[in-house]
C-alpha positions in Angstrom: 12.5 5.0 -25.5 9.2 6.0 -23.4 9.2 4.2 -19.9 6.1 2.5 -18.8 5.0 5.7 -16.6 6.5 8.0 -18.4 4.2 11.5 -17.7 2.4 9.8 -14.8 2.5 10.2 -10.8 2.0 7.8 -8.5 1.3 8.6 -4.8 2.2 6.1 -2.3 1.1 6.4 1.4 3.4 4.8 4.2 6.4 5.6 1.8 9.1 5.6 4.2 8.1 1.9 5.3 10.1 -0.5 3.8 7.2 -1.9 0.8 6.4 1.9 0.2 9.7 2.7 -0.2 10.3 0.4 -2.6 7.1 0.5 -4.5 8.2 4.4 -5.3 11.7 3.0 -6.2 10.4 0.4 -8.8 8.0 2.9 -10.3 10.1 5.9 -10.8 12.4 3.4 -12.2 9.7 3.3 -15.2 9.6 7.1 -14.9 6.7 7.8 -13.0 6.6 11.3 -10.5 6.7 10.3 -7.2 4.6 11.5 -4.6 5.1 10.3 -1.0 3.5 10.6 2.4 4.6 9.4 5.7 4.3 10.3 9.5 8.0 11.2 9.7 9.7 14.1 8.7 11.2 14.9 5.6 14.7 15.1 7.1 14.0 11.0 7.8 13.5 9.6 4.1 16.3 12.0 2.3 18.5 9.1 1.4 15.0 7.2 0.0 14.4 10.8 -2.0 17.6 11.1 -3.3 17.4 7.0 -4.7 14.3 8.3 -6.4 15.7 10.7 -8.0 18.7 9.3 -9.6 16.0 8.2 -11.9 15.7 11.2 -13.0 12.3 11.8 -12.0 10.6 14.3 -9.9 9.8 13.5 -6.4 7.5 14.9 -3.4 7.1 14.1 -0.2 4.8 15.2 2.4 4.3 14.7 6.5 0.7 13.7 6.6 -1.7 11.2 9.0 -3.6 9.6 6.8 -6.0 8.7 9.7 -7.0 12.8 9.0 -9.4 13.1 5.9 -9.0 16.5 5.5 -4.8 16.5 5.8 -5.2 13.9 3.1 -7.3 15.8 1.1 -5.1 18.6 1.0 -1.7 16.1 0.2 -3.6 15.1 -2.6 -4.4 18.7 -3.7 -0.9 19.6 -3.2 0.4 16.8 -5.2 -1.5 17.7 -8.4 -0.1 21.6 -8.1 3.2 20.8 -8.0 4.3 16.5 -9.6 0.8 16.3 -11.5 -2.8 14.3 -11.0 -1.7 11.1 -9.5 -3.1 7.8 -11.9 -1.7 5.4 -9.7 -3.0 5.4 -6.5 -1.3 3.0 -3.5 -2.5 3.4 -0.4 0.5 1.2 1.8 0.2 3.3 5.1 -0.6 0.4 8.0 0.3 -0.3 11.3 -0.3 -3.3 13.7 -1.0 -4.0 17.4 0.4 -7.6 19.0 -2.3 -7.6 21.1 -4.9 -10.2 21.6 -8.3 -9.3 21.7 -8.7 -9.0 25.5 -5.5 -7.3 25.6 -5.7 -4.8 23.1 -7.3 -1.2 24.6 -10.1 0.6 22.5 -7.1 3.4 22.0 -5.1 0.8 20.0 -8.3 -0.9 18.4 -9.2 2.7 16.9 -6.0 3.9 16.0 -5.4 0.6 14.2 -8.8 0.6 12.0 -8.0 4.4 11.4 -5.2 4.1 9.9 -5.4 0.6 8.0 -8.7 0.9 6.6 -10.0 4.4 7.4 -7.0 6.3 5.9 -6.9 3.9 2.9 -10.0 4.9 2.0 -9.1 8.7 2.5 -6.5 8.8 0.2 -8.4 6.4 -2.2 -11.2 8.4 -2.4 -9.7 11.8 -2.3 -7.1 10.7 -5.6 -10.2 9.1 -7.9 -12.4 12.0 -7.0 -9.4 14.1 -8.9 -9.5 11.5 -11.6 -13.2 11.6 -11.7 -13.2 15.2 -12.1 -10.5 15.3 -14.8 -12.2 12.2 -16.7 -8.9 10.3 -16.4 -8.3 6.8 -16.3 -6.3 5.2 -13.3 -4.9 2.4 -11.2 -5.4 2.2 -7.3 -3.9 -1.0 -5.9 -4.6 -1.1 -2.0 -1.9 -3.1 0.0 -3.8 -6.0 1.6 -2.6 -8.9 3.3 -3.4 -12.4 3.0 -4.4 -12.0 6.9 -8.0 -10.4 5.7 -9.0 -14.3 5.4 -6.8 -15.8 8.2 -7.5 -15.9 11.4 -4.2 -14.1 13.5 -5.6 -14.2 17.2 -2.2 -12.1 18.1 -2.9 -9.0 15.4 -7.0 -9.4 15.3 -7.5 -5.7 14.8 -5.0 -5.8 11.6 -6.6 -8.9 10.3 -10.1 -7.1 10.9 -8.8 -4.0 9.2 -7.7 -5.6 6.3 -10.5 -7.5 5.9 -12.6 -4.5 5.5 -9.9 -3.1 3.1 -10.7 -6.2 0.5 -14.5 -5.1 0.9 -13.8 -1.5 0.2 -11.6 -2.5 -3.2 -14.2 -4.4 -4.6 -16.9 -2.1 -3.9 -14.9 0.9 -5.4 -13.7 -1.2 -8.4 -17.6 -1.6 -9.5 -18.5 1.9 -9.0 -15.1 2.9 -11.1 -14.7 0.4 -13.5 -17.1 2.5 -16.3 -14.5 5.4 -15.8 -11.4 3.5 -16.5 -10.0 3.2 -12.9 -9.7 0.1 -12.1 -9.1 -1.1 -8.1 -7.3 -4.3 -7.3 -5.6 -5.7 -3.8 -2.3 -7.2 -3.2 -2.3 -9.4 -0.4 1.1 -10.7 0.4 2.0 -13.8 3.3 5.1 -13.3 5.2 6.7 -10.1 4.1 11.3 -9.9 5.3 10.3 -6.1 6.2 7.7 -3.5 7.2 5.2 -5.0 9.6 6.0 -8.5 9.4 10.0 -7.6 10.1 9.0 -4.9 13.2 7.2 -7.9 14.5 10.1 -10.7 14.2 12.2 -7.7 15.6 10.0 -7.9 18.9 10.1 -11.8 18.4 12.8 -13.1 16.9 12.2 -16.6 17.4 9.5 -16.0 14.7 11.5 -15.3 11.5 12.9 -18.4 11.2 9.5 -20.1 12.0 8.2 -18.3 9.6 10.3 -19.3 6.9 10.0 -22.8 7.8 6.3 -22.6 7.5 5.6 -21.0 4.1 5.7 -24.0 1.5 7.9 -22.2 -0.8 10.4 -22.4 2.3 11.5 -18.1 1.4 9.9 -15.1 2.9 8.7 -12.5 0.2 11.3 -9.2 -0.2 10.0 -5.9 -0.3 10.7 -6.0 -4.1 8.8 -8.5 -4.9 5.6 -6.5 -3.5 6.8 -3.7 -5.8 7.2 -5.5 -8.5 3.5 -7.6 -8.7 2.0 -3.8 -7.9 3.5 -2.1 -10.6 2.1 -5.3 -12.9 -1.6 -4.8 -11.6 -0.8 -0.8 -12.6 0.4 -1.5 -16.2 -1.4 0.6 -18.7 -2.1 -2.6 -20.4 -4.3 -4.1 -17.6 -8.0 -2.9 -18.6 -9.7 -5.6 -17.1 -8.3 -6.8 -14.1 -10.6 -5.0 -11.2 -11.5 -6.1 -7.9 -9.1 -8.7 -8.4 -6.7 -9.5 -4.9 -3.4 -10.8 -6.3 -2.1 -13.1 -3.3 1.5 -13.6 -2.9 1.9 -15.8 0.2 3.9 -18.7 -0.7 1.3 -20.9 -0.4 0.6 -20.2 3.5 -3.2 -19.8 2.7 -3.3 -23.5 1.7 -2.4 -24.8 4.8 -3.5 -22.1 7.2 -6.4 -23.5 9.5 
């Protein structure tokens, strides 16, 4: 039996965090070709490449800064030679700075819009300009948070960045949607991993707080991101664009 992405490949930036890693898990479990990029060297995500392809799917990773156009251009290029045209697109790759607003150096300010927002749109726009060239339909689903509406005084350039990332989704999705690519956000609440953990690592007082805040009373595993991505990708989804699915337990209802 044909698996939902059979014959497709999806590239995932930030893939060795812990919501990239398993957004390439769930897909190649539906037999898509994997294409991942990360900071970190190759010799760091083996165990993640090997999962990947017990699934007996190809898999290709690459050491890129998506904060560099041009290095993202060229991942992009090199991942159509060699695992095929990516059609699903996730830009993941984000990091965060606990730092007030008076605290936080224009260093850190850069760095973080450059990669949360400026290398989202990089990879975005270097994969659909493939797709637009080949006259191929497609799914990009950017990895949002639910923090692009809430004020977070400790992480303002993150909240600032993603903010700008729900802009840029829904201004791609109308100038793609006549070509079959259609752009959507997920925008999880309280993540147990990638930023959200590193940050309850440095404060772990917070997790449990955390917890006892969300109204669903549970914090969101990594799979669960996967999972509601992979739905906003199925091949069956032709009109769900600009669209930001929010997962946050419920924390937006009672946020001030």
């Amino acid at each position: 039996m044909k698996r939902l992405f059979e014959n497709q490949t999806t590239i995932i930036s930030g893939g060795a965090g812990d919501i990239g890693r398993a957004t390439a898990l769930e897909f190649a479990s539906h037999g898509a070709r994997i294409a991942m990029g990360d900071r970190c060297a190759r010799a760091e995500v083996l165990e993640t490449l090997r999962e990947i392809e017990t699934h007996n799917v190809p898999c290709h990773y690459h050491q890129v800064d998506v904060a560099d156009a041009a290095a993202v251009r060229a991942w992009v290029n090199e991942v159509e030679t060699t695992v095929g045209i990516p059609s699903v697109v996730i830009p993941n790759a984000a990091t965060v700075t606990l730092k007030g607003l008076y605290e936080i150096t224009a260093e850190e300010w850069s760095r973080e819009l450059q990669v949360n927002l400026d290398g989202a749109f990089y990879l975005a726009q270097a994969a659909t300009a493939r797709l637009l060239h080949h006259r191929k339909p497609g799914r990009v689903v950017f990895v949002g948070s639910w923090a692009a509406d809430t004020v977070h005084l400790h992480i303002p350039a993150y909240c600032v960045a993603k903010a700008g990332l729900r802009m840029l989704c829904k201004c791609m999705a109308l100038e793609l949607a006549p070509h079959g690519i259609t752009v959507n956000e997920i925008a999880p609440g309280y993540v147990d991993g990638g930023l959200s953990r590193r940050t309850w690592e440095q404060q772990p007082a917070m997790r449990a707080a955390a917890q006892k805040t969300v109204p669903v009373r549970a914090l969101i595993a990594n799979e669960e991101v996967a999972a509601q991505i992979v739905h906003l990708c199925h091949p069956d989804n032709h009109h769900i664009t600009g669209s930001v699915l929010l997962m946050d337990g419920g924390l937006s209802l009672i946020a001030p």
